[in-house]
N, C-alpha and C positions, 0 to 999 in steps of 0.2 A: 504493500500500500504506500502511497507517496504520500511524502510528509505534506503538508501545506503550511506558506508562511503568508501570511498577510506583510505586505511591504508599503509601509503608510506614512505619506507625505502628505502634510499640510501647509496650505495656503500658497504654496510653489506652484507656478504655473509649468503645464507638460510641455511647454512647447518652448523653454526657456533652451540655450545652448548651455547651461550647465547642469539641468537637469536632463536632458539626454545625454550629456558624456557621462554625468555619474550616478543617475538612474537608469535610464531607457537601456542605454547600452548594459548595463551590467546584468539587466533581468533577461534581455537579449541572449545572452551569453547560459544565464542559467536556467532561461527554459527550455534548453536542450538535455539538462540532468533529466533522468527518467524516475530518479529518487525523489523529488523535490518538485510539486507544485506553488508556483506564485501565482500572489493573490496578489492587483495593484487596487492598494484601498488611499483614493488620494479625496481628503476634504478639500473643497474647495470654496473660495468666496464666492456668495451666489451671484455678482454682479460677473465673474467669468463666464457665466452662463452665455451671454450677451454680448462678452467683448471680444473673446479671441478664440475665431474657429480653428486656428492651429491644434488649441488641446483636444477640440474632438476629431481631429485626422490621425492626431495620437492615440485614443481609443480607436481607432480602426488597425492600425500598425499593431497593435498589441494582440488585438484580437487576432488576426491572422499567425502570428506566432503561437498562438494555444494562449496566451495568456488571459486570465480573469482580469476585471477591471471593475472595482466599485465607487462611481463617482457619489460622494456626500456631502451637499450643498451645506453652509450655514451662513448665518449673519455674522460677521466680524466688523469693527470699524479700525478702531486704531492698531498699528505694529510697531513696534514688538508692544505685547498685550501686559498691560497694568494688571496689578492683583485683583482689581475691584473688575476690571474687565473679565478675568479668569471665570468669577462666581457669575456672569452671565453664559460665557460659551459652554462650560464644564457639563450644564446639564443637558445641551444639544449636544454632545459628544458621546453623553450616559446613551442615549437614545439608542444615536447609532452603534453603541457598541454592543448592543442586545442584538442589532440585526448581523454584525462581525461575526459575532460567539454561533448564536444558535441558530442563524438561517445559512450564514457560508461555514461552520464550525472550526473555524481557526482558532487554533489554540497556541499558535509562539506567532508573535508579531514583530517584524523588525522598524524599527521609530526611525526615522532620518529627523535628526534635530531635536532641540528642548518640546516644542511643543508636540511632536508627535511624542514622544518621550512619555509627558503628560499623560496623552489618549490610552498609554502604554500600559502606564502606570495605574489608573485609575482601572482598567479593563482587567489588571493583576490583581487590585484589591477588591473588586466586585465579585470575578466571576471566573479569578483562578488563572487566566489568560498569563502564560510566561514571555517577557519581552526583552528584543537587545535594546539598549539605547545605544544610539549611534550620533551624536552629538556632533560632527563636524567642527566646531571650533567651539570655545567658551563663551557663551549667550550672551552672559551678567559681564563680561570683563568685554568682549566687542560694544556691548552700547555704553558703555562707561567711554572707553577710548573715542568712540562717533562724540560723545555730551551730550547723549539724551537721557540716561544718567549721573546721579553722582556716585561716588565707589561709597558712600553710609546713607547711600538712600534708601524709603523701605521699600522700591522694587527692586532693586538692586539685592539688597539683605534676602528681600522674600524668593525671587528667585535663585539664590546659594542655597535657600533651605529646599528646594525644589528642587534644583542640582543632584544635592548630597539624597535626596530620599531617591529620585530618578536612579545613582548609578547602586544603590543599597540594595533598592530590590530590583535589578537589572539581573538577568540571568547572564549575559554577556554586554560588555562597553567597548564597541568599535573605538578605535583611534586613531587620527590620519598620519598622525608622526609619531616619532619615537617623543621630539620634543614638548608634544601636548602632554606628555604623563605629568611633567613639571607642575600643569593648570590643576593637577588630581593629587599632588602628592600628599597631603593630608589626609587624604581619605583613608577607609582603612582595609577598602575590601579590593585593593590591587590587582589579587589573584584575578578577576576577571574581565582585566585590561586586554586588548587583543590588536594589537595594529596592522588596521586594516587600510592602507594610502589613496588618494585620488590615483585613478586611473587615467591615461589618455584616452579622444574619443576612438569609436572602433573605426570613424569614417578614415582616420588618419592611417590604419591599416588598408580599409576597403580601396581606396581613392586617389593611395597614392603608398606605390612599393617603393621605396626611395632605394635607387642602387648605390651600392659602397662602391663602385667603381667610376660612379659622377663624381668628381671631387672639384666643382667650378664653384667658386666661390666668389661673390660678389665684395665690394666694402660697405658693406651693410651692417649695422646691430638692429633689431626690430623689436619692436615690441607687441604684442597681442594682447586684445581684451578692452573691454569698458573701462570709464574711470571716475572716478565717487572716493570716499572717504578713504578708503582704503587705498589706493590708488590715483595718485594727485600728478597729472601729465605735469605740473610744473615742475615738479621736482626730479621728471625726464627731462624736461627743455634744460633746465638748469645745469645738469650732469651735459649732458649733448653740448650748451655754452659750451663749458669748461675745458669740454675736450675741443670745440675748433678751437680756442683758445691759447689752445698750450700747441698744438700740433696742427691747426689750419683743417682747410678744406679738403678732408683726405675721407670725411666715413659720411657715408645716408644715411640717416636716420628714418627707418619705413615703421609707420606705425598704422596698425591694424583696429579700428574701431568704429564701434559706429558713426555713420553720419553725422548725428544729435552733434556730436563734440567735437565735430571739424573746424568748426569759424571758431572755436575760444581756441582751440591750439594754436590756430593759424593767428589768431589776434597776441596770444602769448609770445609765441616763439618770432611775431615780428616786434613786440617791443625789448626782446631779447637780442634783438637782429642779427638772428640766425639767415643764413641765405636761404630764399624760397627754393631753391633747386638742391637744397641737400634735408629737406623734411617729405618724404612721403605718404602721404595722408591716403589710405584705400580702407571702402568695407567691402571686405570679401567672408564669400560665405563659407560654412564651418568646412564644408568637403574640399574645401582648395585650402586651407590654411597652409597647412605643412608641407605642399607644392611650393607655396607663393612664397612660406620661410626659410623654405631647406637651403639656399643659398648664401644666406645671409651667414655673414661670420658668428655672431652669438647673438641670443634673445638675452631680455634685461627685465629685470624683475626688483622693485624699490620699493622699499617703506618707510616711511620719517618715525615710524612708533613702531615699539617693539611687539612682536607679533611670531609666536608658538607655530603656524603654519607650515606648511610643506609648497601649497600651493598649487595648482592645477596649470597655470603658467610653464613652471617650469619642470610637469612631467612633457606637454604640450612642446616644450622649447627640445628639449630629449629625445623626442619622437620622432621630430623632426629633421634630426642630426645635429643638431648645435647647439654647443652648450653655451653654458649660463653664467652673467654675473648681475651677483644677488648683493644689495646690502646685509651687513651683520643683524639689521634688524629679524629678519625671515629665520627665524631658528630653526626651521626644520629644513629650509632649504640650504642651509648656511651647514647643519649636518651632513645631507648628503651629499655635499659637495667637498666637505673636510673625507666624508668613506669615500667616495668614489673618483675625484678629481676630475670632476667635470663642469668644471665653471673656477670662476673670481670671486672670491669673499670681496666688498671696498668696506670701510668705515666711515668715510665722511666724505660726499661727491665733492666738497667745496677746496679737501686740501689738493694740493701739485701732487704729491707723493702718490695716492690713491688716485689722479689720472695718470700717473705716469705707468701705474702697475694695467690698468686696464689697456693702456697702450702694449704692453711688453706682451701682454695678455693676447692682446689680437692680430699680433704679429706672429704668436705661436698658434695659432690657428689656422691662419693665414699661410706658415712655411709647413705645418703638419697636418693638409684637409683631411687626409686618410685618418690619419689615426684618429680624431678628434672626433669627426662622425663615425667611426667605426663604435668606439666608446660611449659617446651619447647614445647613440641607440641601443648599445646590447645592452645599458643600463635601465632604459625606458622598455624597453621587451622584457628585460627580464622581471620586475620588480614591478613595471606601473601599467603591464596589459590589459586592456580589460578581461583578457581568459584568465592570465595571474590572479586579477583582484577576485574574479568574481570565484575563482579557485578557493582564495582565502577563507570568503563569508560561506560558501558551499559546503566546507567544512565542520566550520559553526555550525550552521545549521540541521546539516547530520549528527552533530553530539548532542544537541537538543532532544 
């Protein structure tokens, strides 16, 4: 008899590019186990209903794969959700988990995030229902860092105590790095830590076989991905200055993002007075990424705040054949790159010293294209597959 897991995602929209590389794709992958039924049990806000027919072309993709799909509307207003908010969705959650348990009979549910976590947890102390929590990054410590909390505030507070009871009665606690154990170490129930990493997408496989024998390299660093809090193009423009700066008009800067943030970069980087012909501004879709970057000398991945992460960036940049340089702030990508030597630690874009090393840096990439893609990638295959990862959790799930 095959197990069944319910895999529940909330308020993520299906049709987002990082929930098909680290959803879609992964249940892709494990609905060809013959051991193991998934169940996609995704709440959604009911104004999704309405806005974006992406996510139901996604219920038809699933479908065709054998996959189940249970969509479960509710009312939500604000995000990330105050404690006073909690006591309103909590009992549309009760609801539907009566129809989880006893109408789909799921009995281990895997949470992506604090609040599926929640729906996890609550379904454990009702009605027996055992659950991973899979928390992706630290909830209470990311909106502290945004300022939409304070670190003694009491949703702040209230959710630590939500935290710590989520990974207590967790049957298993996914983890994207080694580095996030740090965010847990207090805790006292360790043993059921399991580092499970973001995977690259599968289209990066499907779409494009990058040969080890292409070794044409552009002078290119590129960057990939949207950019928000977490992710401040200035502090690329800035770094990019630095370096025509110190060494002139010698590297492109291609950055890959949507549309939305093309006129503030292009506004940015001309009062920076970078020359228009060495920024490349393209949105390209996710099946060409790693075509359009595999040339490029390294992908770059920054953060002004310190940040536990591994990153999806820089399995992405891996995948693609070329490695990475990361500021020290990315702990987890700042580890595997101390294991593996595939990339630049810098500490401060502002000093000479640390653009002089990113120089030295992409001149050995530059006199060494074989080896450097040979490396990135059997690093990214081996470690951040989606067959790899969803290897990982498919384990899990069988000791359940």
């Amino acid at each position: 008899m095959r197990k069944k897991i319910g895999y529940l995602v909330v308020r993520e929209s299906l049709s987002s590019a990082l929930i098909n590389s680290q959803v879609m794709d992964i249940i892709n992958v494990l609905s060809k186990n013959k051991k193991i039924e998934i169940i996609l049990i995704w709440f959604y806000r009911v104004d999704l209903l309405f806005k974006e027919k992406e996510n139901w072309e996604q219920k038809k993709k699933l479908r065709n794969l054998g996959v189940k799909i249970v969509c479960i509307p509710f009312i939500s207003w604000t995000f990330p959700m105050s404690w006073w908010h909690l006591i309103f969705v909590a009992p549309q959650w009760f609801i539907s988990l009566l129809l989880i348990r006893y109408i789909y009979k799921i009995r281990v549910l895997h949470c992506r995030s604090y609040h599926s976590g929640l729906i996890g947890a609550i379904g454990n102390k009702l009605f027996g229902v055992k659950y991973i929590f899979d928390p992706r990054s630290p909830f209470p410590e990311e909106n502290v860092s945004s300022e939409i909390w304070k670190i003694k505030s009491f949703n702040y507070l209230y959710w630590k105590k939500i935290e710590k009871y989520l990974i207590n009665n967790a049957v298993k606690v996914f983890l994207v790095s080694k580095s996030l154990l740090k965010e847990y170490q207090n805790n006292d129930r360790r043993e059921k830590f399991v580092i499970v990493p973001n995977n690259y997408p599968l289209s990066f496989d499907v779409r494009y076989k990058m040969s080890l024998g292409n070794n044409d390299v552009t002078e290119k660093i590129c960057y990939v991905g949207s950019f928000g809090h977490w992710n401040d193009y200035r502090l690329y423009l800035r770094l990019f200055k630095n370096i025509i700066r110190e060494f002139g008009c010698i590297y492109i800067f291609q950055i890959i993002t949507p549309k939305k943030f093309h006129k503030e970069i292009k506004s940015y980087a001309e009062k920076l007075k970078i020359p228009n012909d060495l920024i490349e501004l393209m949105q390209v879709d996710q099946f060409d990424i790693a075509k359009t970057i595999g040339s490029s000398l390294a992908g770059i991945y920054l953060m002004s705040q310190e940040d536990s992460r591994l990153g999806v960036k820089t399995v992405e940049y891996l995948r693609a054949g070329i490695p990475v340089i990361v500021s020290r702030s990315i702990e987890g990508a700042v580890l595997l790159i101390e294991e593996e030597n595939v990339g630049v630690i810098i500490d401060d874009i502002d000093d000479v010293n640390e653009i002089y090393k990113i120089k030295c840096f992409l001149d050995s990439v530059c006199d060494n294209k074989y080896e450097w893609k040979k490396k990135s990638q059997e690093v990214a295959i081996n470690k951040f597959s989606p067959e790899s990862v969803a290897g990982k959790i498919e384990e899990q799930y069988l000791e359940l």
